[in-house]
MDAnalysis code that builds the backbone (N, CA, C; Angstrom):
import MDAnalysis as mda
import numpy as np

u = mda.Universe.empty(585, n_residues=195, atom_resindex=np.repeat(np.arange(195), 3), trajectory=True)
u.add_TopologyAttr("name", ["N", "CA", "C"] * 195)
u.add_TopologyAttr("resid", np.arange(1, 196))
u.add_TopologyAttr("resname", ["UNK", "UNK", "UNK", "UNK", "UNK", "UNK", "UNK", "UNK", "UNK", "UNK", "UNK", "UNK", "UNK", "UNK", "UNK", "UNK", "UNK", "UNK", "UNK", "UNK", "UNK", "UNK", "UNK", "UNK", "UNK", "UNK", "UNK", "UNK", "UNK", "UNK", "UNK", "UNK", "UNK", "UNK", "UNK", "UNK", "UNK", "UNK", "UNK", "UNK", "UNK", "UNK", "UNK", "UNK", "UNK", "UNK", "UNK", "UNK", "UNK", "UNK", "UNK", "UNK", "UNK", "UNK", "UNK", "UNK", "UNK", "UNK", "UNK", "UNK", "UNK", "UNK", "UNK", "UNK", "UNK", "UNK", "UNK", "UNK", "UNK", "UNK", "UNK", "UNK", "UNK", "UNK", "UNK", "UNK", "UNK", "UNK", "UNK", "UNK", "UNK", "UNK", "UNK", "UNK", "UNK", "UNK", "UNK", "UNK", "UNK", "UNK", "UNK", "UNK", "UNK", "UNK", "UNK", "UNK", "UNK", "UNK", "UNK", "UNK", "UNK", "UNK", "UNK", "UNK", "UNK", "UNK", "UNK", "UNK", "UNK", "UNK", "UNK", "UNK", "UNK", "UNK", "UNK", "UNK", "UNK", "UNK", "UNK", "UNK", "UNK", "UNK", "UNK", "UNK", "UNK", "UNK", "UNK", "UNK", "UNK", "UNK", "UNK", "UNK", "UNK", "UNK", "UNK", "UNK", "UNK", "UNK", "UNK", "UNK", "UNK", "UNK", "UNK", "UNK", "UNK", "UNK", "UNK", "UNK", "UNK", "UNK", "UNK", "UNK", "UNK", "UNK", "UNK", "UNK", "UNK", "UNK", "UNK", "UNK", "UNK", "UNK", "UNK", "UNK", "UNK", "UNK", "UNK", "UNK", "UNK", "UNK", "UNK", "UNK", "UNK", "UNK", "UNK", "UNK", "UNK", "UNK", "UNK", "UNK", "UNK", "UNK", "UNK", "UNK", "UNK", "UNK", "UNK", "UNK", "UNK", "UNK", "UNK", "UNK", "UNK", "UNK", "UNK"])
u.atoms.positions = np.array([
    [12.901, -89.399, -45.038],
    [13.260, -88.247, -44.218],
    [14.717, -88.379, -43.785],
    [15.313, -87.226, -43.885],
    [17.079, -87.400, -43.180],
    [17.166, -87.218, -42.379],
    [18.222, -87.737, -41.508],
    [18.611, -87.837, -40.352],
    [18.255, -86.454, -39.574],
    [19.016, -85.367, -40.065],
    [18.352, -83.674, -39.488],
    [17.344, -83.480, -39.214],
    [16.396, -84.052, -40.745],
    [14.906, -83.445, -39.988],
    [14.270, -84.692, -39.059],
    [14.396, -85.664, -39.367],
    [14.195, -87.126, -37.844],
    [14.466, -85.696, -36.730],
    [15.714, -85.591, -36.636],
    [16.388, -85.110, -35.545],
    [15.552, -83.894, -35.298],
    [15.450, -82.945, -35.657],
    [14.487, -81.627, -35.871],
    [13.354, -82.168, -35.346],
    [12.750, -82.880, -35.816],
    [11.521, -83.182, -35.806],
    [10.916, -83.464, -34.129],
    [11.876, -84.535, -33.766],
    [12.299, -85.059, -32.394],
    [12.488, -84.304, -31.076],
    [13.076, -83.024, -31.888],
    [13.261, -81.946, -30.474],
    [12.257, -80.631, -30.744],
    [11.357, -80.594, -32.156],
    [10.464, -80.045, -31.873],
    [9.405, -80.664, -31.107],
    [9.280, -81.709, -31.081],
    [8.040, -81.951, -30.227],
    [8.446, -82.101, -28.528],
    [9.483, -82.311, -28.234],
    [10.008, -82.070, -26.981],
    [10.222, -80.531, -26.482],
    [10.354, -79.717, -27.455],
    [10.646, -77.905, -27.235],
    [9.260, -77.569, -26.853],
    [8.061, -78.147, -27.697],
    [7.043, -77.772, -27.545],
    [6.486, -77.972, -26.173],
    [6.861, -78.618, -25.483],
    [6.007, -79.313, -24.445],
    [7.069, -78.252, -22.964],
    [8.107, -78.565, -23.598],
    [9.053, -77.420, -22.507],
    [9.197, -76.110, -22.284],
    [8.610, -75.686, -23.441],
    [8.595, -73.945, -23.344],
    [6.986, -73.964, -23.010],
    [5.924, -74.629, -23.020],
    [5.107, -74.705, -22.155],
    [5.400, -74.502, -20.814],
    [5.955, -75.725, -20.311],
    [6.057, -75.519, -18.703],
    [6.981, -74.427, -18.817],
    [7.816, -73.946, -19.230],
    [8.922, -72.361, -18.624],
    [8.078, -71.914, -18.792],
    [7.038, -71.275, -19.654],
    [6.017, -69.970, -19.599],
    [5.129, -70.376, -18.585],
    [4.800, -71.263, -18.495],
    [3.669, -71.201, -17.096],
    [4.612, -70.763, -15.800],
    [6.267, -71.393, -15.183],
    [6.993, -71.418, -14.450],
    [7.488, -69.903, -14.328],
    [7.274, -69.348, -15.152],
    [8.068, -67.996, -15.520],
    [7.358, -66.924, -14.879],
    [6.245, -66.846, -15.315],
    [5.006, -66.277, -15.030],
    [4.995, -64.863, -15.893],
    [3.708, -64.224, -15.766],
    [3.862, -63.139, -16.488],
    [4.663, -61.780, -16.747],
    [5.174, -61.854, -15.582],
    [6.467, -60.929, -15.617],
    [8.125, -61.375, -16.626],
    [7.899, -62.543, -17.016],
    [8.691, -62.992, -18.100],
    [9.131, -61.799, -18.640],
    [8.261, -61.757, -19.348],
    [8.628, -60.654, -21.115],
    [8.898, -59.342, -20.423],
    [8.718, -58.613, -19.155],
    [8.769, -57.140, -18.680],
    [10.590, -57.993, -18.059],
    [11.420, -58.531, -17.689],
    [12.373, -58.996, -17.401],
    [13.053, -59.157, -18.763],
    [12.548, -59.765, -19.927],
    [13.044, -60.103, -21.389],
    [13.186, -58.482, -21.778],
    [12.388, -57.357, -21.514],
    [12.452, -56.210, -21.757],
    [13.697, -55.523, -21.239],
    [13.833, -55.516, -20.114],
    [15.404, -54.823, -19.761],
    [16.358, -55.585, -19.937],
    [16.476, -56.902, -20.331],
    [17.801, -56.960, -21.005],
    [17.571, -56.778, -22.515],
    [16.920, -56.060, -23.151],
    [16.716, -55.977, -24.392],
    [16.834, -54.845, -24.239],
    [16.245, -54.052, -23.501],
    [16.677, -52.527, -23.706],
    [18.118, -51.728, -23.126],
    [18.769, -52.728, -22.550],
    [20.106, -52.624, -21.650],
    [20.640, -52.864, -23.264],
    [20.928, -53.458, -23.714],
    [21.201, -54.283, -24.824],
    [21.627, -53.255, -25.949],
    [20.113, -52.919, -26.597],
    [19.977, -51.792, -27.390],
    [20.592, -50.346, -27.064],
    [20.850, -50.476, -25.622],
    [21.193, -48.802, -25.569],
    [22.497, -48.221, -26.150],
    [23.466, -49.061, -26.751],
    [24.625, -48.613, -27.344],
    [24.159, -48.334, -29.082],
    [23.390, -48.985, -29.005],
    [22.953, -49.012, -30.472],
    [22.318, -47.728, -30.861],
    [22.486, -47.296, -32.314],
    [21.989, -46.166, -33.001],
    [20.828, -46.735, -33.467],
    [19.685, -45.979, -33.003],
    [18.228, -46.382, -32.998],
    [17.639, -46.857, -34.894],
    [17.369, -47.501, -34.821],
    [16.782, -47.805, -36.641],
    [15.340, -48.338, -36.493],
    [15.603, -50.058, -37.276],
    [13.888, -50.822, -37.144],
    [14.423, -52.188, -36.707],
    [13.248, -51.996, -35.761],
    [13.726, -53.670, -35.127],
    [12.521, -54.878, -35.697],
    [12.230, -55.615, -35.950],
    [11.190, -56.367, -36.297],
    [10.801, -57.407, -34.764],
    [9.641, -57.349, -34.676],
    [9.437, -58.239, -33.021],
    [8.445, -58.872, -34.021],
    [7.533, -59.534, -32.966],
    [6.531, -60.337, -33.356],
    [5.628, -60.528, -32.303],
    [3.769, -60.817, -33.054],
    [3.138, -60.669, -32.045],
    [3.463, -61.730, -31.508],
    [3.485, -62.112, -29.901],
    [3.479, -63.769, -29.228],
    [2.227, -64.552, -29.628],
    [2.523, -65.785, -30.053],
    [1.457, -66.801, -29.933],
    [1.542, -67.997, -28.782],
    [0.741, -68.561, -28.720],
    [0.703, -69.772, -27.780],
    [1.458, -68.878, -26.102],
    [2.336, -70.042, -26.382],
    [3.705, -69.661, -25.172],
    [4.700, -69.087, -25.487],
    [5.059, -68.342, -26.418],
    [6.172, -67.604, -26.797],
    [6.364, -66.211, -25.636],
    [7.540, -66.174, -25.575],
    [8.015, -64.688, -24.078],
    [7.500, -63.594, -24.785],
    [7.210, -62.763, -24.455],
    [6.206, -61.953, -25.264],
    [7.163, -60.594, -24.826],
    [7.521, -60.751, -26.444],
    [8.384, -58.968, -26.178],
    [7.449, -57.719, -26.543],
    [6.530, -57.766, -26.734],
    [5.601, -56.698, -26.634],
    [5.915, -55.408, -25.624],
    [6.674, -55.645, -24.591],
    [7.002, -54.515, -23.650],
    [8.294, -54.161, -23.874],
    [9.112, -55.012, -24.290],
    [10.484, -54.125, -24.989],
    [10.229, -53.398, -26.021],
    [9.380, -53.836, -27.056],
    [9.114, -53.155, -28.523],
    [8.477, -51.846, -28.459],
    [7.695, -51.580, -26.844],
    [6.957, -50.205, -26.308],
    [8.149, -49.742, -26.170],
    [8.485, -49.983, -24.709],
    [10.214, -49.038, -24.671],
    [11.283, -49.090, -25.789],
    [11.285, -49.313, -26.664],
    [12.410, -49.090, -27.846],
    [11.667, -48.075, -28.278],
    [10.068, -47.914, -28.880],
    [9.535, -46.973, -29.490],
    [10.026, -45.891, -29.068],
    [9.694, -45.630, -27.522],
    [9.977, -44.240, -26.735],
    [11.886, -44.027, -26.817],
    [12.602, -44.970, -27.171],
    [14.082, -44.915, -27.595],
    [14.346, -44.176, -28.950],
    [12.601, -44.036, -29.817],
    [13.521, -43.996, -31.050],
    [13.445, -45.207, -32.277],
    [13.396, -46.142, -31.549],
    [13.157, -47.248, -32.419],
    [12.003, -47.622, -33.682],
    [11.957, -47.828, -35.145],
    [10.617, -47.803, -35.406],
    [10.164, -49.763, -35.669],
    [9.150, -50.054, -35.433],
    [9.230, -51.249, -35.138],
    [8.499, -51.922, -36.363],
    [8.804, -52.817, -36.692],
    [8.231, -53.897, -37.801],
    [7.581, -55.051, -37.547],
    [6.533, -55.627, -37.841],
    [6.202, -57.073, -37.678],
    [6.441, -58.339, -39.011],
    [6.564, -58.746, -38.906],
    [6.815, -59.969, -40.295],
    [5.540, -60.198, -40.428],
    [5.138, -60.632, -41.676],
    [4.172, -60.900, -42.730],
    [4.480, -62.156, -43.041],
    [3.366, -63.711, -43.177],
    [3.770, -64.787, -44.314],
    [3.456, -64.448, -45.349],
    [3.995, -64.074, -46.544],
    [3.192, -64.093, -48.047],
    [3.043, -64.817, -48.587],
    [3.480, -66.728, -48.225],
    [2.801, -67.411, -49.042],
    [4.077, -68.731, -48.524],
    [4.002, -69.907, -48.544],
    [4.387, -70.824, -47.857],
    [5.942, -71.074, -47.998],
    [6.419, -70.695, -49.418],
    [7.656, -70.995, -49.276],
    [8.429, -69.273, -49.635],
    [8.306, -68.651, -48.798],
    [8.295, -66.978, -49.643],
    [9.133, -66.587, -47.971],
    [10.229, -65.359, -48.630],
    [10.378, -65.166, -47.094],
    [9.675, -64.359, -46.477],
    [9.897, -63.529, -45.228],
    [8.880, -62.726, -44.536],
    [8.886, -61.278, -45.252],
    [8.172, -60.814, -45.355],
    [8.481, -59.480, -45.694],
    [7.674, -58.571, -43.955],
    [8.755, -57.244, -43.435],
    [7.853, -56.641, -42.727],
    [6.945, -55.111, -42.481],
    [6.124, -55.077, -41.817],
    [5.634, -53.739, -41.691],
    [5.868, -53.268, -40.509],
    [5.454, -51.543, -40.866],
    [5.736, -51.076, -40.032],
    [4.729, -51.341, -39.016],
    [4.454, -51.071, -37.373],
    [3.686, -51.691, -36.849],
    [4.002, -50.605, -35.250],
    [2.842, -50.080, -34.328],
    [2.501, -49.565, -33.178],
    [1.540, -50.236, -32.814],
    [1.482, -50.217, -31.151],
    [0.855, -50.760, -30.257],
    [-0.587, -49.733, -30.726],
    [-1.029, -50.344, -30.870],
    [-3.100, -50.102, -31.085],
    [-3.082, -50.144, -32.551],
    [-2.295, -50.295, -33.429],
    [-2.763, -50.342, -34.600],
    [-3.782, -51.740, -34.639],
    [-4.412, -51.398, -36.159],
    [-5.187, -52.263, -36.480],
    [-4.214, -53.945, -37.493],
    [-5.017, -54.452, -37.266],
    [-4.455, -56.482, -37.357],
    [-5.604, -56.881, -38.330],
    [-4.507, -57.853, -39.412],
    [-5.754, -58.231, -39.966],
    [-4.925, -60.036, -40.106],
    [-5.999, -61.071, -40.015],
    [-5.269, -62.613, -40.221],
    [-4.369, -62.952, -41.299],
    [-3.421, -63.702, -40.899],
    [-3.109, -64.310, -41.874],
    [-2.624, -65.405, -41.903],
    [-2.061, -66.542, -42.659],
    [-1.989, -67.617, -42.688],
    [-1.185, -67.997, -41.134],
    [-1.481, -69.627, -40.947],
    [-0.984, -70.346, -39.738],
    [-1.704, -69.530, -38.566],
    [-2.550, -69.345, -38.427],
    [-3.207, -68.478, -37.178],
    [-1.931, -67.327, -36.808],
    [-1.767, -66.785, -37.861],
    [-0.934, -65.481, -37.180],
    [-1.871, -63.905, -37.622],
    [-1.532, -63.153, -37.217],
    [-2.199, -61.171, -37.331],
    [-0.998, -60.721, -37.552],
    [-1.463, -60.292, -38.092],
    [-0.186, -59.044, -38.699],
    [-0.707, -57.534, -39.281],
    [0.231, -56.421, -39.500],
    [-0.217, -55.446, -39.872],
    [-0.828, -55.546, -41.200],
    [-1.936, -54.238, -41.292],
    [-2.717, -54.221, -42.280],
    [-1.793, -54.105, -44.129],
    [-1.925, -54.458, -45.015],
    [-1.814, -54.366, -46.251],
    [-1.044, -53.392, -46.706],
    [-1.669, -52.163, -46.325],
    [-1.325, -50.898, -46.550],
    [-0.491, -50.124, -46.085],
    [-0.068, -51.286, -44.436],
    [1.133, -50.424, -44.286],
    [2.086, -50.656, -45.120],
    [3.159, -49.331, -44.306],
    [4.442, -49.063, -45.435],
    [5.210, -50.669, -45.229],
    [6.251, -51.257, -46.020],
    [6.932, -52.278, -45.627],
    [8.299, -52.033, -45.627],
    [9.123, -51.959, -44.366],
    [10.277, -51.618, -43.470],
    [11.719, -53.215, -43.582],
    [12.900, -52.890, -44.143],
    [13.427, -53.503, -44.105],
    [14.066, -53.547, -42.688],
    [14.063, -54.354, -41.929],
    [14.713, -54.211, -39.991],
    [16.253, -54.536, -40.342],
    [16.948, -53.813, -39.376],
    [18.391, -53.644, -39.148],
    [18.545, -54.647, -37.810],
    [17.408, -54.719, -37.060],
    [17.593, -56.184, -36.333],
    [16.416, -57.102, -36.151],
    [16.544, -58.224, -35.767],
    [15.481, -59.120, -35.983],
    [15.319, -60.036, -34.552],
    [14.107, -59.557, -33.759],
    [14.181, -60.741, -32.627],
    [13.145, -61.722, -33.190],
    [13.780, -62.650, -32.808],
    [13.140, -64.147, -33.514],
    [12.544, -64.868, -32.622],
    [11.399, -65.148, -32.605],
    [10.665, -66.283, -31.605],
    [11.637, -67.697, -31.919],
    [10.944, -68.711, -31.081],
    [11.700, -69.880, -31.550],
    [11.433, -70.880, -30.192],
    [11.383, -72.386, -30.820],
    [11.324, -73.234, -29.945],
    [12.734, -73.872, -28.679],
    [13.490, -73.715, -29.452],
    [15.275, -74.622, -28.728],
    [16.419, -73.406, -29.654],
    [16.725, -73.071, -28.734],
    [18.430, -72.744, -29.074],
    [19.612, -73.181, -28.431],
    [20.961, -73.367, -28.873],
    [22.323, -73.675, -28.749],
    [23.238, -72.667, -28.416],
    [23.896, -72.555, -28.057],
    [25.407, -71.904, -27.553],
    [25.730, -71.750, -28.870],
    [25.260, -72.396, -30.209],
    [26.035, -71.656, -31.277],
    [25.156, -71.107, -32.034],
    [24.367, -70.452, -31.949],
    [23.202, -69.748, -32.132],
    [22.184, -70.913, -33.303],
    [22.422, -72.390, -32.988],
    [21.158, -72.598, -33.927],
    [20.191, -72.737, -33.187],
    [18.803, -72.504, -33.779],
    [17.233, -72.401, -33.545],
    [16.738, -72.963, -33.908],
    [15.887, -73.833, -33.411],
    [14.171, -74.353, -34.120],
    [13.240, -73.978, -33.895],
    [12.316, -73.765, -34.931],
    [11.243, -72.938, -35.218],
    [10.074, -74.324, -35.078],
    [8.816, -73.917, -35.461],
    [7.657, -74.706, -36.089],
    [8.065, -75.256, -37.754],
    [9.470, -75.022, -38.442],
    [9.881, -75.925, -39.497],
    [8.701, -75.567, -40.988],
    [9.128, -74.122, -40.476],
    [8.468, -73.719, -42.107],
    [9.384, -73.397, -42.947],
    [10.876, -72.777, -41.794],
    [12.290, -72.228, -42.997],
    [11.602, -70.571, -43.035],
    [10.706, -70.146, -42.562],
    [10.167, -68.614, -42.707],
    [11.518, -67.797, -42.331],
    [11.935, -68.050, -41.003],
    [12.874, -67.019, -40.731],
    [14.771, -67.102, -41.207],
    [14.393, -68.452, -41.834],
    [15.785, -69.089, -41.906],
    [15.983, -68.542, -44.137],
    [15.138, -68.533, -44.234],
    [14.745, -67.828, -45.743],
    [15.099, -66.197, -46.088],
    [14.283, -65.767, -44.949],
    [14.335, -64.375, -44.436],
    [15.565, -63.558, -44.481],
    [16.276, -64.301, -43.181],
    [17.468, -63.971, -42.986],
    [18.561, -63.459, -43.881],
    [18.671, -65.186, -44.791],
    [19.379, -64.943, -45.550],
    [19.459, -64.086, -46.769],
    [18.238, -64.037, -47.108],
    [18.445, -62.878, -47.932],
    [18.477, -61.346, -47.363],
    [17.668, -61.404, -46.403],
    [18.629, -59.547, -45.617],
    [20.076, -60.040, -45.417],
    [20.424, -61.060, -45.336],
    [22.365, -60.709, -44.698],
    [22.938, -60.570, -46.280],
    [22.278, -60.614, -47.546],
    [23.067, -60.170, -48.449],
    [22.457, -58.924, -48.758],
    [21.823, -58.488, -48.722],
    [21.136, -56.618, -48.959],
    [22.147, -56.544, -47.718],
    [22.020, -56.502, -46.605],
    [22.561, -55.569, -45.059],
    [23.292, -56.043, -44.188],
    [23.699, -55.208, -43.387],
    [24.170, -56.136, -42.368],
    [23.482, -56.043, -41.257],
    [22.970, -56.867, -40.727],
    [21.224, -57.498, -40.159],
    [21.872, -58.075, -38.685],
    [21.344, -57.880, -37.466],
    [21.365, -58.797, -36.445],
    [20.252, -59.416, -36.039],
    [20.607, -60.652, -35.714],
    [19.501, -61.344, -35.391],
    [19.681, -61.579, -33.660],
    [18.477, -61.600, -33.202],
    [18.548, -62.244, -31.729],
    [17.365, -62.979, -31.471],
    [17.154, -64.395, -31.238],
    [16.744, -65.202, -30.690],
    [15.556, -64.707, -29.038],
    [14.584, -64.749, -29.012],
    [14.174, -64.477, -27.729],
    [13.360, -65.454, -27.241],
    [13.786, -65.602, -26.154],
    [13.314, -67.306, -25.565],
    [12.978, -67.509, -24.129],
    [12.822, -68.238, -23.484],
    [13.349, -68.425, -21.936],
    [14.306, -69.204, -21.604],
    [15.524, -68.653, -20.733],
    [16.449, -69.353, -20.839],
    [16.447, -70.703, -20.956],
    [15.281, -71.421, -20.003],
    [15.236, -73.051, -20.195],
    [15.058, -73.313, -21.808],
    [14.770, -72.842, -22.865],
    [14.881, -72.944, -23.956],
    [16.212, -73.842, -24.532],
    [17.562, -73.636, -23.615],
    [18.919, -73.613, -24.145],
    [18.363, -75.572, -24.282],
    [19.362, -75.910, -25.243],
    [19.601, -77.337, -25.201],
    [21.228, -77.468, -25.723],
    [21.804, -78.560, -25.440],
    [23.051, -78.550, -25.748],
    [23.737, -78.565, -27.713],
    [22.556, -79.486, -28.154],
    [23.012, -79.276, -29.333],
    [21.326, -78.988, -30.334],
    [21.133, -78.156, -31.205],
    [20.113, -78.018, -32.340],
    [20.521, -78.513, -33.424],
    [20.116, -79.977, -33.937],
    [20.424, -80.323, -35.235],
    [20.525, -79.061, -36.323],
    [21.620, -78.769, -37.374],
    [21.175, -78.343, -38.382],
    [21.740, -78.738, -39.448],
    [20.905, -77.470, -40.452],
    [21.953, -78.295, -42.167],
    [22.280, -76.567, -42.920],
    [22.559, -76.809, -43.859],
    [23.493, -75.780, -44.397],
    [22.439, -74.665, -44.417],
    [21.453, -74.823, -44.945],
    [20.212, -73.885, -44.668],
    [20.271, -73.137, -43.899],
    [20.409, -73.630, -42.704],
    [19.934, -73.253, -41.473],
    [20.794, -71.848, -40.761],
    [20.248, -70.871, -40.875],
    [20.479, -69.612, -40.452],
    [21.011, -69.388, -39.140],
    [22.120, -69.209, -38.230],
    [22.534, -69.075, -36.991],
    [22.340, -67.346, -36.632],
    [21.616, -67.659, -35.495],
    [21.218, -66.263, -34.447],
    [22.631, -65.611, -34.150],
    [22.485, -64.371, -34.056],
    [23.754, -63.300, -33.657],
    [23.913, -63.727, -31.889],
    [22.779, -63.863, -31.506],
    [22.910, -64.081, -29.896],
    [21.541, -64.757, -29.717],
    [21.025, -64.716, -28.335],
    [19.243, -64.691, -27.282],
    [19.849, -64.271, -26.310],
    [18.423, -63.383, -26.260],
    [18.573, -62.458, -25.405],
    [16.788, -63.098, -24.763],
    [17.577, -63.507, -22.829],
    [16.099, -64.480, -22.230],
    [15.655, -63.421, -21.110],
    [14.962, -64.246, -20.364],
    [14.441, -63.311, -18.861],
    [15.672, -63.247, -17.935],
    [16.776, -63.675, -18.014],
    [17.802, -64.034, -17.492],
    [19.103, -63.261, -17.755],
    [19.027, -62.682, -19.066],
    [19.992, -61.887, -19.860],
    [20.570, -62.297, -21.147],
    [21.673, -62.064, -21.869],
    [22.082, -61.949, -23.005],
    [22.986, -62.939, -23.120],
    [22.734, -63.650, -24.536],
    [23.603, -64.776, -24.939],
    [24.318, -64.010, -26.049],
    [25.725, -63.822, -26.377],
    [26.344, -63.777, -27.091],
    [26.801, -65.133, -27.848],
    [26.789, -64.753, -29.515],
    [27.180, -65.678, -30.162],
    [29.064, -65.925, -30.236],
    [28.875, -64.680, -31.084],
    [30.149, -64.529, -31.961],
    [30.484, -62.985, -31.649],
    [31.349, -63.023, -30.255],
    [31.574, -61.536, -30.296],
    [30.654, -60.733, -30.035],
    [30.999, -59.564, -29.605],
    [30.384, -58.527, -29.933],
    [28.904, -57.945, -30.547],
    [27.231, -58.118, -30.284],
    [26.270, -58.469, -31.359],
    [25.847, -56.713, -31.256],
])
């Protein structure tokens, strides 16, 4: 194993245990706080598809920004795994639609929906940096993803987390896909300028 993923490896199991305690510390009003700076955020923006995701475990649960973007205009997408080393592909996706399983204990939209390329992407995630790197659960899903929308489009990504999330440095390697910003219960991290 190389030094990165040692290193990766090391602060995933420490992220895990810390974005535990912030979501319990946070409390459920988290994600309705993660919502207005997400929708403060978005309001300069010309409405398109955003891709969210359902929350699992302890993840900040943007489920209430992805309502208010709808009523903005917004049409919303969820990511799909299609298969372990494959990137995400997403659908289109509304609050009451129907969910069907899929791999790693995740739900996602049904089969049949249409599948929506997103013009932005909020990304769950365990640890982020001041220079937008992220660690995930270390499948490479969103870091795969990415890169191939940033050569079709020009794609923003944002990170959504709780601020205690921040750590000073996220090992990475050339792979590794850097976030446009995170955007927490706290407000907006800019990366590079302008997102």
């Amino acid at each position: 194993m190389t030094d990165v993923l040692k290193q990766k490896s090391a602060l995933r199991e420490t992220a895990v245990a810390r974005r535990r305690n912030l979501a319990d510390t946070a409390g459920p009003n988290a994600g309705l706080r993660l919502a207005d700076h997400i929708v403060a955020h978005f309001s300069s923006r010309p409405a398109g598809v955003v891709s969210g995701y359902l929350p699992m475990s302890d993840e900040i649960d943007p489920l209430p920004a992805l309502a208010r973007l709808i009523q903005s205009g917004w049409v919303i997408a969820m990511p799909v795994v299609t298969g372990k080393a494959e990137p995400l592909v997403f659908r289109q996706w509304a609050e009451g639609d129907a969910l069907e399983a899929g791999p790693l204990n995740t739900c996602h939209p049904l089969s049949s929906v249409a599948e929506l390329m997103p013009d932005v992407l909020l990304v769950p995630l365990l640890a982020f940096d001041a220079a937008g790197q992220r660690i995930g659960w270390g499948g490479g899903f969103y870091d795969r993803t990415i890169a191939g929308l940033r050569v079709e489009k020009d794609i923003v990504t944002l990170g959504t987390a709780f601020s205690g999330q921040q750590v000073d440095k996220v090992p990475s390697a050339s792979h590794d896909e850097p976030l446009d910003g995170v955007i927490t219960e706290a407000g907006v991290m800019e990366i590079e300028g302008p997102i």
